[in-house]
Backbone as a chain_set.jsonl record, in Angstrom:
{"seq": "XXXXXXXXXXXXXXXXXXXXXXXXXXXXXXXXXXXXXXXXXXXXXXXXXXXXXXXXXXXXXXXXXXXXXXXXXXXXXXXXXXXXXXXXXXXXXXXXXXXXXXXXXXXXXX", "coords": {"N": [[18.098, -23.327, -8.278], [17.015, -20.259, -9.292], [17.548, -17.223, -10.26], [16.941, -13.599, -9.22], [14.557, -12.022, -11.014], [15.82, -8.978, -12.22], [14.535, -5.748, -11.293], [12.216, -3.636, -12.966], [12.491, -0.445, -14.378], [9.687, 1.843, -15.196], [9.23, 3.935, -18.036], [10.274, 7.606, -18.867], [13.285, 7.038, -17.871], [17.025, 8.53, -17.499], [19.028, 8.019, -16.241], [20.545, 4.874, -15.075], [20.176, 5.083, -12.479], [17.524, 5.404, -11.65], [17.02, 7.928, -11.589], [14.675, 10.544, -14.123], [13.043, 12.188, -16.81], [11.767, 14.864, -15.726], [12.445, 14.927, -12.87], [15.783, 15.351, -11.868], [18.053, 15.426, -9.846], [20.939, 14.89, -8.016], [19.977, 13.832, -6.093], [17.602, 12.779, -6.408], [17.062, 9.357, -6.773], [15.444, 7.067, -6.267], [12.479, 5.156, -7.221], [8.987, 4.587, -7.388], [6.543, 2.161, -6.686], [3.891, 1.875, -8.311], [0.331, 1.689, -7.11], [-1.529, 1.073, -8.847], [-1.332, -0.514, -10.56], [1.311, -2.241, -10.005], [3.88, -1.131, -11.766], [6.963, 0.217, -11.535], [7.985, 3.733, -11.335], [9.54, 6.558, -12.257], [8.433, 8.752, -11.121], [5.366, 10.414, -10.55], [4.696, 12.318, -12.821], [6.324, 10.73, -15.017], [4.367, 7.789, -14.83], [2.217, 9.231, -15.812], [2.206, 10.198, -18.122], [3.139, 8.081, -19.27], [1.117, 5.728, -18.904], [-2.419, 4.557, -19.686], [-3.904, 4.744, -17.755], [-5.673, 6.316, -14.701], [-3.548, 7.155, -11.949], [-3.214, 5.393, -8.395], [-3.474, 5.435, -5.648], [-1.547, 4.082, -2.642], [-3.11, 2.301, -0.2], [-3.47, 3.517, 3.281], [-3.427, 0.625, 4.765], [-1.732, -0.703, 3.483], [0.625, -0.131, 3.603], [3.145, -1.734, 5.017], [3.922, -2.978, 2.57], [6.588, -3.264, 0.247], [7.521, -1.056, -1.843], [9.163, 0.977, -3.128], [11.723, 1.733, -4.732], [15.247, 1.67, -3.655], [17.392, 3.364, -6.124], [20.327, 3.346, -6.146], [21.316, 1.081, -4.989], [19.44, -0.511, -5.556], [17.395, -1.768, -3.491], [14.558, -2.708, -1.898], [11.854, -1.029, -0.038], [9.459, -0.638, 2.298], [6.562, 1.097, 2.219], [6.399, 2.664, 4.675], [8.801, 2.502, 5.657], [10.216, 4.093, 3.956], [8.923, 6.424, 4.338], [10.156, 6.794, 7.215], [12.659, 7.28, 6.943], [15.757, 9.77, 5.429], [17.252, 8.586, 3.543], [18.752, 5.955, 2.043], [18.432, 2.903, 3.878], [20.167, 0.476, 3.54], [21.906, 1.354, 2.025], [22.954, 3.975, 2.399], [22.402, 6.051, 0.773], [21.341, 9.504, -0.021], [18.048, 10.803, 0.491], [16.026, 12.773, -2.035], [14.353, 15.15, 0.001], [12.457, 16.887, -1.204], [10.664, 15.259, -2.164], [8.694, 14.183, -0.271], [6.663, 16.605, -0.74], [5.166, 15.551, -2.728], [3.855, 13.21, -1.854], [1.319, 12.875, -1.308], [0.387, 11.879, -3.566], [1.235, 9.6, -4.26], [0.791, 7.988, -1.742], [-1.746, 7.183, 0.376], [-3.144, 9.837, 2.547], [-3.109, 10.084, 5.879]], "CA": [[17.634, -22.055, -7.76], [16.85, -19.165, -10.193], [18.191, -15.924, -9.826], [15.764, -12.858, -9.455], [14.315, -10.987, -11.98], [15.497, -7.555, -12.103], [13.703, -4.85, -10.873], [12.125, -2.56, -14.621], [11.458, 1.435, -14.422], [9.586, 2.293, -16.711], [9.023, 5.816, -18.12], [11.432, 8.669, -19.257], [14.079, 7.555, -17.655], [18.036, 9.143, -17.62], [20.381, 7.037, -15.92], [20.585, 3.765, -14.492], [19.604, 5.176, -10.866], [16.702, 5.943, -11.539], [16.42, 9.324, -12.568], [13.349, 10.778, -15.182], [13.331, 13.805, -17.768], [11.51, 15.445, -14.344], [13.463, 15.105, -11.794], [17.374, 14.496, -12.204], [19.482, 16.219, -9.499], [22.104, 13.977, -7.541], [19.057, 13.285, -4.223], [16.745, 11.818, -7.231], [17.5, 7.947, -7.058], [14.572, 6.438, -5.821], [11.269, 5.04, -7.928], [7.681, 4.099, -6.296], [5.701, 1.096, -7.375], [2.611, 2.057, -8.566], [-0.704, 0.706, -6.274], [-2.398, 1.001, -10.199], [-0.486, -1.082, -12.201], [2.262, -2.766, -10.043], [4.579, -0.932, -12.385], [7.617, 1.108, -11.047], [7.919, 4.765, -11.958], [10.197, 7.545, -11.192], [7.649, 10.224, -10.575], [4.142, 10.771, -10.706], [4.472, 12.319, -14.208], [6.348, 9.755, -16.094], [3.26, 7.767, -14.916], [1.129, 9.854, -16.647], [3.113, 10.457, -19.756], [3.534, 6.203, -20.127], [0.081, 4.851, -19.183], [-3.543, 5.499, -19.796], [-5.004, 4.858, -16.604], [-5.41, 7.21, -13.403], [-2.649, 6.438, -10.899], [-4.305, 5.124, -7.704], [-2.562, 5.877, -4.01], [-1.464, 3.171, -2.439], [-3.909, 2.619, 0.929], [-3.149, 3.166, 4.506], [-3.364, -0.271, 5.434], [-0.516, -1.578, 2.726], [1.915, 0.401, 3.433], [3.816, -2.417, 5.263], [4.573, -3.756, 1.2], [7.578, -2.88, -0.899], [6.414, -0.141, -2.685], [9.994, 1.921, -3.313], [13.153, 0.911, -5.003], [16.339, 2.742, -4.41], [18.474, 3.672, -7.698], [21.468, 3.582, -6.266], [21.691, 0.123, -4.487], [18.361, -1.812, -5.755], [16.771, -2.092, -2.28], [13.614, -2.439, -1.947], [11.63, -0.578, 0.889], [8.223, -0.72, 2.426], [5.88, 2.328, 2.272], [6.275, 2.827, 6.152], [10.156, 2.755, 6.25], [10.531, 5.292, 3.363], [8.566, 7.841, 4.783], [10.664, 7.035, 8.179], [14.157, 7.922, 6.224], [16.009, 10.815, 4.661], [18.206, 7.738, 2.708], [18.542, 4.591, 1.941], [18.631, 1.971, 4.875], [20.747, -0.472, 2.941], [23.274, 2.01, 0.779], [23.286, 5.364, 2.949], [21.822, 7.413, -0.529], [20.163, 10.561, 0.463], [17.154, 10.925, -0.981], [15.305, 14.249, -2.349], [13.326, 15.83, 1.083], [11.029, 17.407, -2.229], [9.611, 13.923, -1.906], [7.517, 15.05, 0.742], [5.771, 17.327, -1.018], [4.189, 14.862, -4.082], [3.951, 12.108, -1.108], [-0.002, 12.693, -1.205], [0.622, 11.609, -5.035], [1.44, 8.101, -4.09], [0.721, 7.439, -0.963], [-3.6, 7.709, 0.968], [-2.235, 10.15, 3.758], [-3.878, 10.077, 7.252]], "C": [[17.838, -20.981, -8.829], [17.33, -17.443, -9.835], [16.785, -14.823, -10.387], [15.525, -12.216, -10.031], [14.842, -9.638, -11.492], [14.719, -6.335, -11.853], [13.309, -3.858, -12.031], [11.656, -1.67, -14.044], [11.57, 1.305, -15.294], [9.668, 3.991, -16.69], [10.14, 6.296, -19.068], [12.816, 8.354, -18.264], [15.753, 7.891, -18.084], [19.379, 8.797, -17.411], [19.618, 5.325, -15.322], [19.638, 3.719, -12.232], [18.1, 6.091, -10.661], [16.016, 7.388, -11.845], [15.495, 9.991, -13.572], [13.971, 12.07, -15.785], [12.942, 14.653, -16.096], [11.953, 15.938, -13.499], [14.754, 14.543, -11.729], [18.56, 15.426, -11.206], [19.844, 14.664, -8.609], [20.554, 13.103, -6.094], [17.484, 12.443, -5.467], [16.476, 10.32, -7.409], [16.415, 6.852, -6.267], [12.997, 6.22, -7.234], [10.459, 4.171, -6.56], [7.3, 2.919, -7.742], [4.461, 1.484, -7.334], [1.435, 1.661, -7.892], [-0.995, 0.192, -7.685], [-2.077, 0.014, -10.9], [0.699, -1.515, -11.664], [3.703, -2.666, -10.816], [5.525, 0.033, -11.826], [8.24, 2.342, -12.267], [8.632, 5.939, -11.392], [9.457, 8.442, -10.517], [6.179, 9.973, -11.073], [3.794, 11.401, -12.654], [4.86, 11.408, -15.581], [5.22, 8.627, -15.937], [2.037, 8.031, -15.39], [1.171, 9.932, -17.821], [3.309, 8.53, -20.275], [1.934, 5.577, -19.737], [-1.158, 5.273, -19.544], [-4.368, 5.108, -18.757], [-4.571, 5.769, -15.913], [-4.66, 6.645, -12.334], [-4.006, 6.61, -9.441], [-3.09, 5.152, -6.694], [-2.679, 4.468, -3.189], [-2.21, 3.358, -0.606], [-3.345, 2.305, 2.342], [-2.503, 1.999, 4.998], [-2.239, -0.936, 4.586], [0.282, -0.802, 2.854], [3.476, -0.435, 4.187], [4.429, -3.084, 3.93], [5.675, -3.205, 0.762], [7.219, -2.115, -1.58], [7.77, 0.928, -3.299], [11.394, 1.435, -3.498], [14.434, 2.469, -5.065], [17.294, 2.383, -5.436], [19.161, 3.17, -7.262], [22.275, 1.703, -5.753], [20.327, -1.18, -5.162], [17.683, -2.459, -4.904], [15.786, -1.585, -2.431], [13.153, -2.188, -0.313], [9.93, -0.295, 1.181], [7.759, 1.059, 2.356], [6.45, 2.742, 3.434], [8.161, 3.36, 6.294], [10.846, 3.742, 5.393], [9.801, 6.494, 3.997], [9.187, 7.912, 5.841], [12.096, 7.801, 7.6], [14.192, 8.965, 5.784], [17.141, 10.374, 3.446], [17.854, 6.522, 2.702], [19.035, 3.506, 3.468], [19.898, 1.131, 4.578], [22.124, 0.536, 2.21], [23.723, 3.502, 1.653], [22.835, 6.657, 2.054], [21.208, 7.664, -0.32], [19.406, 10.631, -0.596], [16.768, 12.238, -0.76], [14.218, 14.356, -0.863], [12.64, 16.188, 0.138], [9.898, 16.502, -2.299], [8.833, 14.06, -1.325], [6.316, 15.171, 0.257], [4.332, 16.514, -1.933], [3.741, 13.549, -3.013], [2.354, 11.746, -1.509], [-0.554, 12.202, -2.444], [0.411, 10.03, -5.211], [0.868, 7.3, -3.436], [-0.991, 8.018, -0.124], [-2.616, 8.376, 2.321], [-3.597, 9.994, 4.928], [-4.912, 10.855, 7.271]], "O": [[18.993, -20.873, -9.239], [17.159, -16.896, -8.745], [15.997, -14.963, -11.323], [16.275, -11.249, -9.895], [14.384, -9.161, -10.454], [14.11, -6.119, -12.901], [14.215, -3.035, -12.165], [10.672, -1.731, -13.307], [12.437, 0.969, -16.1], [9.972, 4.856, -15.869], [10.771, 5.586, -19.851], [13.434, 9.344, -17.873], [15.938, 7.469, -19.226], [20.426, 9.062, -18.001], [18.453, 4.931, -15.263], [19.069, 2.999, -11.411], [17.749, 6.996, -9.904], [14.893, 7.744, -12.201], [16.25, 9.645, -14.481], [14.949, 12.739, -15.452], [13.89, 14.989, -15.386], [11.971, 17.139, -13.228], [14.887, 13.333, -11.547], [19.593, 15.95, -11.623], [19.16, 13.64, -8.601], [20.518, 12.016, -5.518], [16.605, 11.683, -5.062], [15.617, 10.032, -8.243], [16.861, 5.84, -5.726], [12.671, 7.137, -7.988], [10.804, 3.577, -5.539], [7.557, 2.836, -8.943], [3.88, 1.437, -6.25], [1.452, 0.51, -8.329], [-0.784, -1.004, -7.886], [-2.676, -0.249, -11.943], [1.596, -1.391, -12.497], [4.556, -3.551, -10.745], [4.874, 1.023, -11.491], [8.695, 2.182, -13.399], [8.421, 6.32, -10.24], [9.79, 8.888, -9.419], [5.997, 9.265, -12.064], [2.938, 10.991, -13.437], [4.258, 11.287, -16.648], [4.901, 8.292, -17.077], [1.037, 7.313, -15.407], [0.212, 9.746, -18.57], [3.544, 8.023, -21.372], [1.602, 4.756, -20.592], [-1.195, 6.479, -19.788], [-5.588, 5.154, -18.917], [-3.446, 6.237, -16.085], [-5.112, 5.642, -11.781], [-5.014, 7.307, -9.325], [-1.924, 4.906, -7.003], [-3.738, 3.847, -3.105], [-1.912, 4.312, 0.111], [-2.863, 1.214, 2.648], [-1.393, 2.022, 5.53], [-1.765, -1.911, 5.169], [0.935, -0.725, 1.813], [4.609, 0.018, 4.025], [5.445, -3.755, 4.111], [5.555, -2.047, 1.164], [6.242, -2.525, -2.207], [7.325, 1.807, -4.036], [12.082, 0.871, -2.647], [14.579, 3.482, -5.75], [17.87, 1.301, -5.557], [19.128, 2.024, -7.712], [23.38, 1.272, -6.081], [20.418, -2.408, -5.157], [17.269, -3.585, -5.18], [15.623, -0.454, -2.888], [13.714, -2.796, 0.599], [9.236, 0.225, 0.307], [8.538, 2.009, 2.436], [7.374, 3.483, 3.098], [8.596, 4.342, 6.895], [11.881, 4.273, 5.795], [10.403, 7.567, 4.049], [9.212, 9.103, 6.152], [12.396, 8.931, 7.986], [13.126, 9.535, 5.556], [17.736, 11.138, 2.686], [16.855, 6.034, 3.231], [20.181, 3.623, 3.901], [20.728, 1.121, 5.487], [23.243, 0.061, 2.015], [24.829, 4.005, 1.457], [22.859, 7.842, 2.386], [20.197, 6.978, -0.176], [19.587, 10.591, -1.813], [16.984, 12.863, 0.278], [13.301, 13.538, -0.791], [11.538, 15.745, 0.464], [8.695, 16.727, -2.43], [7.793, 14.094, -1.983], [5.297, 14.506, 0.44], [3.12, 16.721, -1.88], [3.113, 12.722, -3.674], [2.053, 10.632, -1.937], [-1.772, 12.061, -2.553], [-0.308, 9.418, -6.001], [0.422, 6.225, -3.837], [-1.272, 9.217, -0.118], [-1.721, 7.789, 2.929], [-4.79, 9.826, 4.674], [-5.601, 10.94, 8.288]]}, "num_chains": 1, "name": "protein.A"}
């Protein structure tokens, strides 16, 4: 039995939990998985700043997938159950409420 690859952010980032040049206060510790490129990214701009395609929003109907790793513990979390939280399910690490705001960034909203 093989042990599982590690989970890679790419980008700018700052620490180990995830963090980017971007966004780095203590509620920062979460990255999204890209729909575009299956690649995990702290933010919408290190995305932009590391690839040359247009990020693509991940659609309604997948949001039951894995799509969000928290920093702080390495749990992975479906679209659906991060937007239900204000932390991690698995570790208790609050995440940034600013998240919100860029949500329409990531995610096809209703």
């Amino acid at each position: 039995m093989s042990a599982a690859r590690p989970i890679v952010v790419h980008g700018p980032t700052v620490d180990e939990q995830t963090r980017c040049v971007h966004y780095a206060t203590a509620l920062d510790v979460v990255a999204i998985r890209f729909f575009c490129c299956d690649r995990y990214y702290p933010c919408h701009l290190c995305h932009a700043e590391s690839e040359t395609h247009a990020a693509r929003v991940w659609p309604l109907a997948r949001r039951a997938e894995p799509a969000i790793l928290c920093g702080v513990c390495r749990s992975e979390l479906s679209i659906e159950r991060y937007l239900e939280v204000d932390g991690c399910p698995a570790c208790a690490a609050p995440f940034n409420p600013g998240c919100r705001l860029h949500s329409h960034l990531y995610f096809e909203v209703p």
